[in-house]
N, C-alpha and C positions, 0 to 999 in steps of 0.2 A: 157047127154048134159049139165044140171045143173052144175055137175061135175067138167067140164072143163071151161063153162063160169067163175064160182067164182074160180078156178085158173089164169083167167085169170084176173079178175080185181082183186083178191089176187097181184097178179105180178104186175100190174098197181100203184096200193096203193103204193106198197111196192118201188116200184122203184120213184114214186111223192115225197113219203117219205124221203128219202135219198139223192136225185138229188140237192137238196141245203141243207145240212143238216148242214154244214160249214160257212154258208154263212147269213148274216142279211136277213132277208126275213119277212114280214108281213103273218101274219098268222092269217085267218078266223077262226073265232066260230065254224063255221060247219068244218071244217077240223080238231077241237079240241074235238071236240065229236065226228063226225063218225065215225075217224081212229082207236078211242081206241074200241069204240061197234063192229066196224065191225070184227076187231081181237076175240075180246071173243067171236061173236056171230060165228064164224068160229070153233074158239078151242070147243064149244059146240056141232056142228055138226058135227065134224070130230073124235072131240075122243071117244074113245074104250075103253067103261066105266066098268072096271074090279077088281076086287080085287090085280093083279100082274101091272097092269097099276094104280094104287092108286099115287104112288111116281110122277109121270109125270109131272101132275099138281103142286104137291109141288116143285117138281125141277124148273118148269116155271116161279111159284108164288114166288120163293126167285131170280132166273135171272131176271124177269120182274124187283123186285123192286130196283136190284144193276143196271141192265141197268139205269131205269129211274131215279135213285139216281146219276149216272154219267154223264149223259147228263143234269140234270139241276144243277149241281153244275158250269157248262161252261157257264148256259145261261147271255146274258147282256140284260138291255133294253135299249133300244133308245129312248126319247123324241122327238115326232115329232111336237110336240107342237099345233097338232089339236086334236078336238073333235071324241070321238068315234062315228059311223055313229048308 
């Protein structure tokens, strides 16, 4: 049951995440930290920590950082000219 709940806010996250991903959007603190912890704290309990499973993680670990090296080379900021809360 555990199982299927964290697939299912897995799918939750992941579709929040994307659903404006194009789009200027204000973006909370707490959705700046949980999204990335909740991912590795997932890839920790899911993988199949083996000698022929070694590469996995390094394959991840070099996608993770061209995705994130791709997506904020697009990022812009916007001045909204108020105070952080």
């Amino acid at each position: 049951m555990l199982k299927i709940g964290s697939y299912i806010l897995l799918f939750y996250l992941a579709f929040r995440l994307s659903k404006h991903s194009f789009e200027f959007e204000k973006v909370s603190r707490l959705e700046l930290i949980i999204l990335p912890l909740y991912s590795t704290l997932m890839f920790f309990i899911t993988m199949t920590w083996s000698e022929e499973n070694i590469m996995v993680p390094i394959i991840l670990l070099f996608l993770s950082f061209l995705v994130g090296w791709l997506q904020a080379s697009k990022v812009e900021f916007k001045d909204e000219g108020k105070e952080d809360k």
